[in-house]
N, C-alpha and C positions, 0 to 999 in steps of 0.2 A: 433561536439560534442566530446568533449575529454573523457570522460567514459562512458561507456554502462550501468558498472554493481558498484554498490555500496553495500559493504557486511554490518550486523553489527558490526562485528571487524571493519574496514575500519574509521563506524560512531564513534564508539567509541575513537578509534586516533583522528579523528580531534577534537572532541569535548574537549579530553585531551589535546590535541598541542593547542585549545585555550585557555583554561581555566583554565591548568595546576592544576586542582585537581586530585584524585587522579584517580587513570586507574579502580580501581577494583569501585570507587564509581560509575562513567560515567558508567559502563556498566551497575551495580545493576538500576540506575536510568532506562536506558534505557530499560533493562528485566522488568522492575517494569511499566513503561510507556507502555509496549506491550503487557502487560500481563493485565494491568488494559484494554487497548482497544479489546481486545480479549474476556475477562469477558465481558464488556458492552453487546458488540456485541451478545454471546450469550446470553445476559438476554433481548435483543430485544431494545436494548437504540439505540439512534443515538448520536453519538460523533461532535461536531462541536469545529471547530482549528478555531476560527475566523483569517481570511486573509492565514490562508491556505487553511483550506477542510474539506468534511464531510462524515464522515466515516458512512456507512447504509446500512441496508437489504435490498434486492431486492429477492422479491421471481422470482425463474424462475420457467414457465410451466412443466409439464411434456409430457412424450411423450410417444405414445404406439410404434411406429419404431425408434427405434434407432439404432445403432451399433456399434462396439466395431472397432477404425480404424485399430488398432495393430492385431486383431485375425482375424474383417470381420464378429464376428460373430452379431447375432440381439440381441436387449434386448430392452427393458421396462425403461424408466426414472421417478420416482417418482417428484411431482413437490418440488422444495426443494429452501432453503433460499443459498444466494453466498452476501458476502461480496463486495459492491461496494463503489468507494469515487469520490465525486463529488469535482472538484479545487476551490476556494475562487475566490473572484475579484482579489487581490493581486497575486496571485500566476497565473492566470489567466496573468493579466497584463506584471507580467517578463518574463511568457515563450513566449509570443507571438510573436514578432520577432526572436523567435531562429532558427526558419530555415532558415531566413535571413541572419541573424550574421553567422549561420555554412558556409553557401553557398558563403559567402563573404569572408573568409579567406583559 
């Protein structure tokens, strides 16, 4: 795997180095694209990227034992909504031998 971590600076370069518009538009597009998937998300929508993925609520339980791992100390978790994305067939499809391909070079 040649990178771990991918920023949005980072997106916003390549998107510029291919498409050579302009730097400040690629980014507004992109704040603009993540800021629309962030609204959805709180108004309770499900976003689907057909052949990529689909961005959706999952409510998680709550819990009367919990614990704080940094302090140790106990608390209560109300059950509360987390952001999850499920992969497309496509995207599905390309990463499927990459542990393959890593393991092989």
């Amino acid at each position: 795997m040649p990178q771990s971590k991918i920023t949005k600076y980072e997106l916003v370069e390549a998107i510029y180095q291919k498409t050579q518009c302009d730097k400040r538009v690629v980014q507004q597009i992109i704040e603009g694209f993540l800021d629309e998937v962030k609204n959805s998300l709180k108004n309770g929508a499900t976003i689907e990227l057909r052949g990529f993925g689909t961005f959706e609520l999952r409510l998680r339980k709550g819990r009367l034992a919990a614990h704080n791992p940094k302090t140790g100390e106990k608390l209560s978790v109300n059950p509360h909504y987390v952001a999850a994305f499920r992969s497309g067939q496509e995207l599905k499809k390309a990463l499927w031998n990459l542990a393959a391909d890593t393991a092989e070079q």
